[in-house]
MIROPA-317303 format. One record per residue (C-alpha): x, z, y; residue number from 1; residue in one letter. Coordinates in nm, 2 decimals. Each point is the difference from the previous one (the first is absolute). Layout:
# residues N
<<X; Z; Y>; NUM; 'a'>
...
# end
This chain:
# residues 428
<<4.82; -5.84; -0.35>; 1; 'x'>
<<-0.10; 0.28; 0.26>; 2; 'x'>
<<0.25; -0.10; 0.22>; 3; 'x'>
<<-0.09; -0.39; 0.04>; 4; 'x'>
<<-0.34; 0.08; 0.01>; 5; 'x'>
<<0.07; 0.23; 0.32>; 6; 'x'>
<<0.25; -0.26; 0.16>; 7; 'x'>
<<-0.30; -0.27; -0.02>; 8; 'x'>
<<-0.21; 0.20; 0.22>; 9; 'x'>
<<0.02; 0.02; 0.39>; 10; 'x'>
<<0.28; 0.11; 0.22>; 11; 'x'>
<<-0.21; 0.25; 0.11>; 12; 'x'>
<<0.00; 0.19; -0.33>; 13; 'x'>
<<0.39; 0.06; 0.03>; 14; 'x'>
<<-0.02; 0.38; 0.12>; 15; 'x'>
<<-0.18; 0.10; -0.32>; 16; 'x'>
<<0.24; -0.21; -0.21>; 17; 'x'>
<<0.23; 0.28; 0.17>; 18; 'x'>
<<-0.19; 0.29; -0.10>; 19; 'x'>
<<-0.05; -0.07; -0.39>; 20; 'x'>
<<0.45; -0.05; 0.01>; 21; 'x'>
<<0.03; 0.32; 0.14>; 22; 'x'>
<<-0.25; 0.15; -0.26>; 23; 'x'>
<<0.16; -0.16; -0.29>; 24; 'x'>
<<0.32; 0.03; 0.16>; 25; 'x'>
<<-0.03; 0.39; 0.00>; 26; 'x'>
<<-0.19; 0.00; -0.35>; 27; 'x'>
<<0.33; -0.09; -0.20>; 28; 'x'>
<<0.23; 0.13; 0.25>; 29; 'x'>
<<0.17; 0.32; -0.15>; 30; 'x'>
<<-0.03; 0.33; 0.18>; 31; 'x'>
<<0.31; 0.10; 0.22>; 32; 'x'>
<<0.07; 0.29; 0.23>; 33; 'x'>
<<0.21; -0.02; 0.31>; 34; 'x'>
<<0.23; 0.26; 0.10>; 35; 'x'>
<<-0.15; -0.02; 0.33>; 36; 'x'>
<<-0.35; 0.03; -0.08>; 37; 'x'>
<<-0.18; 0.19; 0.22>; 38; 'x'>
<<-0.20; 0.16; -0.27>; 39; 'x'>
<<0.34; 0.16; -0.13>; 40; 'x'>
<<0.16; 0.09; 0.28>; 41; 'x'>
<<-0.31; 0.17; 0.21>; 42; 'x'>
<<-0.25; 0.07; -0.22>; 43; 'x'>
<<0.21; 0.06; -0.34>; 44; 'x'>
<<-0.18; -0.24; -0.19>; 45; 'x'>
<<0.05; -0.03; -0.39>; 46; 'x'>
<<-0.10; -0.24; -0.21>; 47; 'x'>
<<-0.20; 0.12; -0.28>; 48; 'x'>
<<0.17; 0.02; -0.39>; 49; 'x'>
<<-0.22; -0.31; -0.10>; 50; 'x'>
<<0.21; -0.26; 0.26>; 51; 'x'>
<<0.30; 0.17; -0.08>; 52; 'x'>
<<-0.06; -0.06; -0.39>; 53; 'x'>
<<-0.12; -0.35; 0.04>; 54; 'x'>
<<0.31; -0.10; 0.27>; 55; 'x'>
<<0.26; 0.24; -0.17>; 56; 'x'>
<<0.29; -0.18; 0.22>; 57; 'x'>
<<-0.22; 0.15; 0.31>; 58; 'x'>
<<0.29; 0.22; 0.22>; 59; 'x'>
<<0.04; 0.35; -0.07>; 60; 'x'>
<<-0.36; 0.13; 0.24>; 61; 'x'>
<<0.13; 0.31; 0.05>; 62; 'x'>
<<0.20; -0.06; 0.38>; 63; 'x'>
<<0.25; 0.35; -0.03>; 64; 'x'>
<<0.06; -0.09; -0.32>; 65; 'x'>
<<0.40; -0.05; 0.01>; 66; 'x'>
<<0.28; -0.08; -0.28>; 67; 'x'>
<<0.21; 0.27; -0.12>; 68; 'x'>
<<0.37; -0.07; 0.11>; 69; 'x'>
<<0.25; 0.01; -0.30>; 70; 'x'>
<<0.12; 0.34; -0.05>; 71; 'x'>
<<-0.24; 0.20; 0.24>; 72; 'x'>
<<-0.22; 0.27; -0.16>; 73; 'x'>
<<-0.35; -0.02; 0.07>; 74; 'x'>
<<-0.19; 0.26; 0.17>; 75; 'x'>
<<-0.30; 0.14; -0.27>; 76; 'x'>
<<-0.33; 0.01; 0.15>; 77; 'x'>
<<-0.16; 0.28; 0.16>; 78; 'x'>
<<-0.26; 0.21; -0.23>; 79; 'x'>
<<-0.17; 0.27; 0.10>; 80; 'x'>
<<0.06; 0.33; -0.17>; 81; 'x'>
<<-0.25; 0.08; -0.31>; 82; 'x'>
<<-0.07; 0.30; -0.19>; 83; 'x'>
<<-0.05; -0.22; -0.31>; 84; 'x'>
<<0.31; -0.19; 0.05>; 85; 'x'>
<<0.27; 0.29; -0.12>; 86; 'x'>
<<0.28; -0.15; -0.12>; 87; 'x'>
<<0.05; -0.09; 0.43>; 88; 'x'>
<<-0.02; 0.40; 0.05>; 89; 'x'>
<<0.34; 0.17; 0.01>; 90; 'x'>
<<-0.01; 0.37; -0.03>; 91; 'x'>
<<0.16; 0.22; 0.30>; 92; 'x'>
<<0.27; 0.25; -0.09>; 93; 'x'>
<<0.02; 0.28; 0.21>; 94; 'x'>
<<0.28; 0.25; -0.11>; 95; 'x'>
<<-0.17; 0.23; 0.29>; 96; 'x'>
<<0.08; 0.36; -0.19>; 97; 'x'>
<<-0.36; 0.11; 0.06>; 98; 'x'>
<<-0.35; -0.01; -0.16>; 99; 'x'>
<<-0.21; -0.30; 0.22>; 100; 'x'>
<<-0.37; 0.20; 0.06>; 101; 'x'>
<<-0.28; -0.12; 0.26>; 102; 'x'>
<<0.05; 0.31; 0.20>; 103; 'x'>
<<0.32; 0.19; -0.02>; 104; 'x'>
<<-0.13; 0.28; 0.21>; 105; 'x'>
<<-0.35; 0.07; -0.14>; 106; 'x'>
<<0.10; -0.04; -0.38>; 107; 'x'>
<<0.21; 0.25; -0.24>; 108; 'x'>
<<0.14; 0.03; -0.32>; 109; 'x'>
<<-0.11; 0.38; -0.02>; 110; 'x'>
<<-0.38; -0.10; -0.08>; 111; 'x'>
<<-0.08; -0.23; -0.27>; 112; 'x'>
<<-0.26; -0.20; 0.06>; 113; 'x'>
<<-0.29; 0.00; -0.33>; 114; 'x'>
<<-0.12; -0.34; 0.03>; 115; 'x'>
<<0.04; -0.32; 0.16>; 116; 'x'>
<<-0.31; -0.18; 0.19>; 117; 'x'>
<<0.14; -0.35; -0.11>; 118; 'x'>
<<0.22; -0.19; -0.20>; 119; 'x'>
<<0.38; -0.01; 0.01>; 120; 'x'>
<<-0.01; -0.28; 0.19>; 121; 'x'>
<<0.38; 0.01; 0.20>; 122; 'x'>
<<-0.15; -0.05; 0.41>; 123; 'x'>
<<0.36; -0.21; 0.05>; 124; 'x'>
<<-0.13; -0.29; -0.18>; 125; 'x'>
<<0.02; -0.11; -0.37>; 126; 'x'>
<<0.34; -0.06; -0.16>; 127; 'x'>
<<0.13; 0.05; 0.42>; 128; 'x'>
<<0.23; 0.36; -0.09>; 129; 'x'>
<<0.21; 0.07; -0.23>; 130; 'x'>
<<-0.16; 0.37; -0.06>; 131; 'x'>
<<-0.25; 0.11; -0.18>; 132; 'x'>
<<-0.37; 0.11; 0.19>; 133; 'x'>
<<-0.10; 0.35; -0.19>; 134; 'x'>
<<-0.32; -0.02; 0.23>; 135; 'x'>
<<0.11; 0.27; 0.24>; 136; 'x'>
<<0.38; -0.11; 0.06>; 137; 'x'>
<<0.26; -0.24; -0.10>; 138; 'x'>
<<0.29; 0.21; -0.17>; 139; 'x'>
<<0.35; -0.11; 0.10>; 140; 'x'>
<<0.09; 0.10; -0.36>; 141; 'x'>
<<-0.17; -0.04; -0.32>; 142; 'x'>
<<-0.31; 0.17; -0.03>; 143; 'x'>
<<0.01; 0.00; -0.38>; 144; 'x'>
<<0.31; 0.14; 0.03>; 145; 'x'>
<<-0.02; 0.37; -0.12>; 146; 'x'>
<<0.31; 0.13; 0.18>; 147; 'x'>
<<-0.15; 0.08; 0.33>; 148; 'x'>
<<-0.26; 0.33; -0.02>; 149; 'x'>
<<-0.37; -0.11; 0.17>; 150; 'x'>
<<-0.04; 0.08; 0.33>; 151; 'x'>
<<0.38; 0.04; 0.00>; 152; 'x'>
<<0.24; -0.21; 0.20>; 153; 'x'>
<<0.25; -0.15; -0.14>; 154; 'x'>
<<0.31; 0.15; 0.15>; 155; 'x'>
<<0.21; -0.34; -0.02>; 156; 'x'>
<<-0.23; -0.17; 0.21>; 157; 'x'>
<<0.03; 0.32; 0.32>; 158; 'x'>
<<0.39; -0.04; -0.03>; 159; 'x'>
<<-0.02; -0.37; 0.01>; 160; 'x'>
<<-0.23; 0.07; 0.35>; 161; 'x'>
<<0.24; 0.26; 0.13>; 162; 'x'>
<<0.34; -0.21; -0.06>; 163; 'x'>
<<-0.22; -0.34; 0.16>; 164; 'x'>
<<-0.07; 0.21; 0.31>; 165; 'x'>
<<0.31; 0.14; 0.02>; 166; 'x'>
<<0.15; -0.31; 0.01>; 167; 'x'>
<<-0.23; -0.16; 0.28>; 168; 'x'>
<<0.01; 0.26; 0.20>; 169; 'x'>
<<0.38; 0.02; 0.04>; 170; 'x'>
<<0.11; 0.24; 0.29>; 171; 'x'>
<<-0.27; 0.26; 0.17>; 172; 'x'>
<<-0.12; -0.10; 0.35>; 173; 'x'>
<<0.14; 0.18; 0.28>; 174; 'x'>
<<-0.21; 0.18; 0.29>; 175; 'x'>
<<0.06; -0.31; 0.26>; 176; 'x'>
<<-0.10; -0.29; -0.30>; 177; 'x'>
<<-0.28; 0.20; -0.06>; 178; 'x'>
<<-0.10; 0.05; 0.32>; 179; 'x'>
<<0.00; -0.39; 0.06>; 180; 'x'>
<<-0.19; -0.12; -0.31>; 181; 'x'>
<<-0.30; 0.25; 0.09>; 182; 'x'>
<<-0.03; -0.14; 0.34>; 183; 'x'>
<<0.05; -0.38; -0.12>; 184; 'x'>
<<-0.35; 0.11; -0.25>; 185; 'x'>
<<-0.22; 0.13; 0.27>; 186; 'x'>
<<-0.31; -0.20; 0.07>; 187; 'x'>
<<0.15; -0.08; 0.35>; 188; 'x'>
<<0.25; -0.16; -0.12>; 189; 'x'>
<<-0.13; -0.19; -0.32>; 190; 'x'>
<<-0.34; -0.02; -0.16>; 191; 'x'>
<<0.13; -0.08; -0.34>; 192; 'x'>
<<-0.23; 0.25; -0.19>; 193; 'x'>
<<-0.10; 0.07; -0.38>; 194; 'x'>
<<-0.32; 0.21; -0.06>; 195; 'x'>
<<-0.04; 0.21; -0.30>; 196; 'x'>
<<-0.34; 0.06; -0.07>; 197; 'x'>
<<-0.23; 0.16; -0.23>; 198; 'x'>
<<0.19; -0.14; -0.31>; 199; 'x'>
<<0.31; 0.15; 0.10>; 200; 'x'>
<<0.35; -0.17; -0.07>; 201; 'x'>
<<-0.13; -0.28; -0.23>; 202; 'x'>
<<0.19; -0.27; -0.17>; 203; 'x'>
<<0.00; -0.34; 0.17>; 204; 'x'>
<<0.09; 0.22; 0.35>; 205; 'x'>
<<0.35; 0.05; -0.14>; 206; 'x'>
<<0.06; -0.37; 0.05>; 207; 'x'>
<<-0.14; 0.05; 0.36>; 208; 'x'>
<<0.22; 0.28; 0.08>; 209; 'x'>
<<0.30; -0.23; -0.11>; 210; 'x'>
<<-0.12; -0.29; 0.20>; 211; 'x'>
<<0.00; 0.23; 0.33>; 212; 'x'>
<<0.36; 0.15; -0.12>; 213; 'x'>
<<0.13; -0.35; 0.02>; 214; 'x'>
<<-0.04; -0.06; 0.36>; 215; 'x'>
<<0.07; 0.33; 0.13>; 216; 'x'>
<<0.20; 0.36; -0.09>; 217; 'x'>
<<-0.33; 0.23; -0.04>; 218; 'x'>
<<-0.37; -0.09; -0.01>; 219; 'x'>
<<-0.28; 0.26; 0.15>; 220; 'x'>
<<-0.21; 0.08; -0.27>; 221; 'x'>
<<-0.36; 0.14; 0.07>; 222; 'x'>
<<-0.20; 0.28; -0.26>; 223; 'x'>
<<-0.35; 0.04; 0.01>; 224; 'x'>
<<-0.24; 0.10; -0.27>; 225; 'x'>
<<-0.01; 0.19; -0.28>; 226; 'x'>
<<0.39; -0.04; -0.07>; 227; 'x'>
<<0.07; 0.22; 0.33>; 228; 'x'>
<<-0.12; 0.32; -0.19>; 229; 'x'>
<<0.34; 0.02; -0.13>; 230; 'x'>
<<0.24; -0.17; 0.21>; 231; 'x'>
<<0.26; 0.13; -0.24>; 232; 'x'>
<<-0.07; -0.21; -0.23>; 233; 'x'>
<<-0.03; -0.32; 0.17>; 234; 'x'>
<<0.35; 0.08; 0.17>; 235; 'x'>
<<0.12; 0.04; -0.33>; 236; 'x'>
<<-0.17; -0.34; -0.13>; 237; 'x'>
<<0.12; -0.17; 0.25>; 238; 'x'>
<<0.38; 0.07; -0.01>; 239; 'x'>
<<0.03; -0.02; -0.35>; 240; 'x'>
<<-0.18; -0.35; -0.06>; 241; 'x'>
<<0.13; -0.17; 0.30>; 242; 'x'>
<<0.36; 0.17; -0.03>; 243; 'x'>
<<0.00; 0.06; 0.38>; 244; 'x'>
<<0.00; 0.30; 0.23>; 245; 'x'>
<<-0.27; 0.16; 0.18>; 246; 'x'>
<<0.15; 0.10; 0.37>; 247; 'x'>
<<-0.28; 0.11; 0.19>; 248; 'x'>
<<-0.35; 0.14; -0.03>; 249; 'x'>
<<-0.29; 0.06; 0.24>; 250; 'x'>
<<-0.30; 0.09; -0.19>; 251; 'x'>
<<-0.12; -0.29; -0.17>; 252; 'x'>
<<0.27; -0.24; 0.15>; 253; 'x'>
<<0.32; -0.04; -0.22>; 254; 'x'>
<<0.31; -0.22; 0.09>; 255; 'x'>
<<0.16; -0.14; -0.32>; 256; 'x'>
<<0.37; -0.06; 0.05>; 257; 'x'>
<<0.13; -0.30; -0.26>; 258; 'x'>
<<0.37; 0.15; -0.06>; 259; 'x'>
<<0.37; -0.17; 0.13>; 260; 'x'>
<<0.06; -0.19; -0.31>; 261; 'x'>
<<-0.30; -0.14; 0.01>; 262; 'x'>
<<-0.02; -0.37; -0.13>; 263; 'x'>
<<-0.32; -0.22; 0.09>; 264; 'x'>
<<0.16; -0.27; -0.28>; 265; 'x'>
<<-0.02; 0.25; -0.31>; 266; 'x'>
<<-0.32; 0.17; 0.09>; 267; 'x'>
<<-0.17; 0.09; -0.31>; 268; 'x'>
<<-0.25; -0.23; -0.16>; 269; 'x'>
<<-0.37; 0.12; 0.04>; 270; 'x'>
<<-0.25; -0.15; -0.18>; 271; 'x'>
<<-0.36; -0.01; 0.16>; 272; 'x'>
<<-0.30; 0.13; -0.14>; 273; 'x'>
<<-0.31; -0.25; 0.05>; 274; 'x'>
<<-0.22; 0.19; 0.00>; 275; 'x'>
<<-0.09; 0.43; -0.01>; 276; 'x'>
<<-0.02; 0.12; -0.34>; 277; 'x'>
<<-0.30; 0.24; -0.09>; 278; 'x'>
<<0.06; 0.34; -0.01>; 279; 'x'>
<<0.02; 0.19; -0.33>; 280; 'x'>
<<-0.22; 0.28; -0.11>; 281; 'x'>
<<0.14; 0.34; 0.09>; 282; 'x'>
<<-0.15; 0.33; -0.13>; 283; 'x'>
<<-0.32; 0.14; 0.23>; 284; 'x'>
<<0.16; 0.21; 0.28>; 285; 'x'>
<<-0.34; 0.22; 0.01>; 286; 'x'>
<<-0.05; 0.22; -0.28>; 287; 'x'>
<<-0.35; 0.08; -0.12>; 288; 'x'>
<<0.12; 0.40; 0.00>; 289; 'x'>
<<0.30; 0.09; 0.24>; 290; 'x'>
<<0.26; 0.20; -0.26>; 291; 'x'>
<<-0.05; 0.35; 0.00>; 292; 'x'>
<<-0.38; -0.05; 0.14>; 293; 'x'>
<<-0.32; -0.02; -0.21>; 294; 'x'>
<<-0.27; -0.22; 0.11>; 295; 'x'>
<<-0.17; 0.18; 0.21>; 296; 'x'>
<<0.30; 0.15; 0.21>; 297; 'x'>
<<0.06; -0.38; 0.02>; 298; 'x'>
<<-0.31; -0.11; 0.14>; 299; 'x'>
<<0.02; 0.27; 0.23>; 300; 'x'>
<<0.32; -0.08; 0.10>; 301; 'x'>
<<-0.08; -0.39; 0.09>; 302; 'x'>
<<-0.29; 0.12; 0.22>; 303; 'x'>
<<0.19; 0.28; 0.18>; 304; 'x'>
<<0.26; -0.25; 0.04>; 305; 'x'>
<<-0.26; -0.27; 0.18>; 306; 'x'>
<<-0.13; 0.23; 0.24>; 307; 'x'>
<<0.30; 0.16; 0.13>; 308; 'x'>
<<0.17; -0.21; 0.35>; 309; 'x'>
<<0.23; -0.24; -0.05>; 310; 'x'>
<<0.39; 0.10; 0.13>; 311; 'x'>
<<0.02; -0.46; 0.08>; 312; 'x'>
<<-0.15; -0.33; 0.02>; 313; 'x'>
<<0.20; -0.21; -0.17>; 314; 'x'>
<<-0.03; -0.37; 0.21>; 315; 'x'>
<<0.06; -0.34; -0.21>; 316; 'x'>
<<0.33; -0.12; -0.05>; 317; 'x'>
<<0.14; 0.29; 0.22>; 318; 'x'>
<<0.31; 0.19; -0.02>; 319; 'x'>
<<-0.05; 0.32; -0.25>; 320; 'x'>
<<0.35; 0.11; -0.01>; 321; 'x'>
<<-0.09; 0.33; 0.14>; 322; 'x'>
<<-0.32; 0.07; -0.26>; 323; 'x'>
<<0.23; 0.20; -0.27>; 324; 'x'>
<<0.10; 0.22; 0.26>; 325; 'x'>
<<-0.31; 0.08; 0.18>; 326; 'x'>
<<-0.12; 0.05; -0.39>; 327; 'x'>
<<0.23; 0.26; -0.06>; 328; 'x'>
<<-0.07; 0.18; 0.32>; 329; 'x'>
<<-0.37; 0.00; -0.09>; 330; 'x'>
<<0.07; 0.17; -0.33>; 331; 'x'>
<<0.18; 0.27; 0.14>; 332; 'x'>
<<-0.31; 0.17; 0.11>; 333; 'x'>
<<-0.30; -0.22; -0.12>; 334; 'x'>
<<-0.07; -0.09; -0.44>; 335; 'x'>
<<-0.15; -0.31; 0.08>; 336; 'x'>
<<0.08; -0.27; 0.22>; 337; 'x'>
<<-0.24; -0.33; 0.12>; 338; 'x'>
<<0.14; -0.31; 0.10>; 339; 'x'>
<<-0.25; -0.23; 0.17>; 340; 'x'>
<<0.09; -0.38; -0.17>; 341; 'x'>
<<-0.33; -0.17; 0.20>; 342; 'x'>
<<0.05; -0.35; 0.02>; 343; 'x'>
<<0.28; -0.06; -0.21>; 344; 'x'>
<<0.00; -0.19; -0.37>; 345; 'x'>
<<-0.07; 0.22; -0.30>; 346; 'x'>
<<0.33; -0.13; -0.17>; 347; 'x'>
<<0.19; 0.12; 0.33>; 348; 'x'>
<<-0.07; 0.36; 0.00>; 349; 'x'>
<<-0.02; 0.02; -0.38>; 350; 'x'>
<<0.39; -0.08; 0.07>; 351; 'x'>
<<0.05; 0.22; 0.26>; 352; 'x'>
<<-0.19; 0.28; -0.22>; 353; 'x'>
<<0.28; -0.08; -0.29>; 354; 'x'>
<<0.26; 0.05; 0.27>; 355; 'x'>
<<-0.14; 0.36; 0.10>; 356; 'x'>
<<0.07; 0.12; -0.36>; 357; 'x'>
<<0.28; -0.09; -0.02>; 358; 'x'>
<<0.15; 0.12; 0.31>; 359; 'x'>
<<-0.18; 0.23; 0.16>; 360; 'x'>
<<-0.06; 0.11; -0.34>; 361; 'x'>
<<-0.37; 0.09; -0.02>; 362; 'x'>
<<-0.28; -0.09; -0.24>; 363; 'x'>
<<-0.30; -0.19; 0.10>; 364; 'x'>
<<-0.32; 0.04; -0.02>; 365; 'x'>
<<-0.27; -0.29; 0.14>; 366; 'x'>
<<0.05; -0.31; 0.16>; 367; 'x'>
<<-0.36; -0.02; 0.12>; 368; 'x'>
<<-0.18; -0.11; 0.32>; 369; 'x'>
<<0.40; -0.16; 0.05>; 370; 'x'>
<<0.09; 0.36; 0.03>; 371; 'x'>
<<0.36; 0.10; -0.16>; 372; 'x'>
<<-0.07; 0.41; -0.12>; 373; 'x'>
<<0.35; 0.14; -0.15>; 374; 'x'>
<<0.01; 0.36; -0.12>; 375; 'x'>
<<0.31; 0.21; 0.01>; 376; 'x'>
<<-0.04; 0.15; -0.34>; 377; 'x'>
<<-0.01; 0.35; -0.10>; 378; 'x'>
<<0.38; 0.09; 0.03>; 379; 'x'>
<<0.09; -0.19; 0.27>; 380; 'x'>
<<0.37; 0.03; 0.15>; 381; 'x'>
<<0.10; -0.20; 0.33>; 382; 'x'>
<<0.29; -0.24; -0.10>; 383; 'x'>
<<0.36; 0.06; 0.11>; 384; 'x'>
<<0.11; -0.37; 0.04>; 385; 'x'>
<<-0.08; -0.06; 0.38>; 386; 'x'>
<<-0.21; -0.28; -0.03>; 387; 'x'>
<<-0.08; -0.02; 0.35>; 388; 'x'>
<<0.06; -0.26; 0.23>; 389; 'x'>
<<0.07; 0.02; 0.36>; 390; 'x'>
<<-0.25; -0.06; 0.26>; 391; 'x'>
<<-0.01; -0.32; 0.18>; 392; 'x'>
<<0.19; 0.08; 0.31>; 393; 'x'>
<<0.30; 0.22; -0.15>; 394; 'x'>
<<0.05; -0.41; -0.20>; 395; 'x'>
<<-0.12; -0.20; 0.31>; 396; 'x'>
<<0.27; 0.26; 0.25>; 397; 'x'>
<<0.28; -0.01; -0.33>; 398; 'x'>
<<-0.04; -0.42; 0.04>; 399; 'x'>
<<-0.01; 0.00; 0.39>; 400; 'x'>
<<0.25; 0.21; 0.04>; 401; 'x'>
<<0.30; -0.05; -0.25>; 402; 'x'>
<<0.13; 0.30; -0.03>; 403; 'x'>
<<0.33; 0.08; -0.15>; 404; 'x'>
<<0.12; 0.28; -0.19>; 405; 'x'>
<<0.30; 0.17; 0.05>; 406; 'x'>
<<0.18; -0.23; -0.24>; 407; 'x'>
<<-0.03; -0.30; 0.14>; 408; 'x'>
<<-0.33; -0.12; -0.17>; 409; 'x'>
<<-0.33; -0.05; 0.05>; 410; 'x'>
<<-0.25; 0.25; -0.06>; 411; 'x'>
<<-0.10; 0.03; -0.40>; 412; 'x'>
<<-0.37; 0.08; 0.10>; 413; 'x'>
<<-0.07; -0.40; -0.05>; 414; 'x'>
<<0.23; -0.19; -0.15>; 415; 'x'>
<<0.10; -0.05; -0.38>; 416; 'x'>
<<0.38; 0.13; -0.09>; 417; 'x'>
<<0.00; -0.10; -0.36>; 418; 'x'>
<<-0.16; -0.16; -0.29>; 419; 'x'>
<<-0.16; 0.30; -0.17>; 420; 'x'>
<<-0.05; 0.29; 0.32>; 421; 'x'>
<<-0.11; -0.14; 0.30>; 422; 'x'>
<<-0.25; 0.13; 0.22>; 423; 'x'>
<<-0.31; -0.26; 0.08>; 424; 'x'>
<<-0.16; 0.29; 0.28>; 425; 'x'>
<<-0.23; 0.21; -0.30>; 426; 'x'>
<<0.26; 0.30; 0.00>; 427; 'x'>
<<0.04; 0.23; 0.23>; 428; 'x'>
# end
């Protein structure tokens, strides 16, 4: 009816006669999608889920979308890592023969720590380790296991270090090899570097150590900070958790040599900590009455001990490897001794304090004003184990000048002969 009513009008009516086909034209038409659309292929155009469910025989919309060939696996999809999602985690096993701690240098097992200041939460990640966090360290063997004493090392785990270092290190370097990896570490030669700080020899700078051993022979190590107070002890740290061989020393610079057997392919696994764990609670290093002293010979004491000069300035992040010594000295003719800690952080010379009693030994008295006061004690004795480092230039002239001993090696007076003696510049 529509239609012969609009052929009975005038020609001239024809183009709108166009117009209403094409509307009803694309009315009923169903809805298709070219491959070529532009809307696909530039702007990434998909059609939304209610033209897809009313034309469900609409091509697939997604364009990278391709059919899985017969007998090809498919790649799964990428999801990012989740804390919630554990069953993804798989736990690291490290058969590393050694306790992992934050700091391997300013932590012991002598000193039990009375408290901790947060939960046992492990700082390698939940369900990421295949040990057990205690909140101070994570044991290499059971820490419910009651054959080990506490504060005791098991002695399985020192032999397992020894025969693993042994076993690296293979045959000792000559005076010529030597000679050639301390030059190849110098900073004009190479500015491959790792600084050891205030924290001392932590965990996660293992892995950093290994990552420099795998392009080169040695790595130049540099100590600054509290650690340097006894430079024994870091020497000692570092040999016997990286199983390599310390070959030179000039005050605070070390030069870490990785051994002949050396394998970059069966390195150790080390797991990383994500983040530093707090520190535990320790017993107070200041007494309210110093032993053998009532309290007012103790009150006198800490203000005699402020107002006398200080033998140092201690600066931050410095070297203090020659502090014990110039200690001792002091105490050979003065009872107390000052050590000005201006400037410094209040956990820093707390530490270095701790270190003083230890190896000087002394007892202290007041860490006020960021002043260190020790006292010698009543029946104090000077110690016989020469813990006294060279000075600077008898190291810097040993270094410069190679010298050889009669037997065809180099000079003892910086360089490590075995795994348990070796001399790190502290004795004299």
């Amino acid at each position: 009816m529509l239609l012969t009513k609009l052929s009975r009008q005038k020609p001239s009516s024809l183009p709108s006669l166009i117009l209403w086909r094409h509307l009803f034209s694309t009315s009923t038409a169903p809805v298709s999608f070219s491959p070529s659309s532009r809307l696909r292929t530039q702007y990434n155009f998909r059609p939304p889920p209610s033209l897809l469910s009313r034309h469900p025989k609409s091509p697939d919309p997604d364009p990278d979308h391709k059919p899985n060939r017969p007998g090809k696996k498919t790649k799964p999809q990428y999801r990012p890592p989740s804390s919630l999602d554990k069953e993804s985690i798989k736990a690291v096993k490290s058969d590393l023969p050694f306790d992992f701690r934050f700091s391997y240098t300013e932590s012991t097992q002598s000193v039990r720590p009375i408290g901790l200041r947060e939960p046992k939460y492990s700082p390698f990640g939940p369900g990421r380790l295949n040990r057990e966090w205690t909140g101070v360290c994570a044991p290499a063997v059971d820490p419910k296991a009651r054959s080990v004493e506490e504060g005791v090392e098991d002695p399985k785990l020192e032999e397992k270090r020894r025969k693993m270092r042994e076993r690296i290190q293979g045959e000792p370097l000559s005076a010529a090899e030597r000679k050639i990896l301390v030059e190849s570490c110098q900073r004009k030669r190479t500015n491959r570097q790792i600084n050891l700080g205030r924290d001392g020899l932590t965990h996660n700078m293992l892995n950093d150590i290994f990552n420099h051993l795998r392009r080169a022979e040695a790595v130049r190590i540099r100590c600054m900070g509290v650690a340097t107070v006894d430079m024994k002890n870091v020497c000692h740290q570092l040999e016997d958790k990286t199983f390599g061989q310390i070959i030179h020393r000039h005050s605070g610079q070390l030069i870490l040599y990785r051994g002949r057997n050396y394998n970059h392919k069966k390195r150790p696994v080390i797991p990383l900590m994500l983040w530093k764990p707090h520190e535990p609670v320790y017993p107070r290093l200041i007494k309210t009455t110093i032993d053998g002293l009532n309290i007012e010979e103790t009150k006198e004491m800490r203000k005699r001990g402020l107002s006398i000069p200080p033998i140092t300035k201690l600066a931050k992040n410095g070297y203090y490897a020659s502090l014990v010594p110039m200690v001792r000295d002091a105490f050979l003719t003065e009872e107390l001794v000052r050590i000005d800690c201006q400037g410094l952080e209040r956990s820093d010379y707390k530490k270095i304090g701790a270190k003083l009693r230890d190896l000087v030994p002394c007892i202290l008295v007041t860490f006020e004003k960021e002043q260190i006061v020790v006292w010698r004690g009543k029946d104090y004795k000077p110690p016989e184990d020469g813990y006294y480092p060279l000075d600077d230039w008898e190291l810097c002239a040993s270094s410069n000048k190679d010298k050889v001993s009669s037997s065809g090696g180099v000079d003892q007076s910086y360089v490590s002969t075995s795994n348990e003696e070796f001399y790190s510049g502290d004795d004299d």
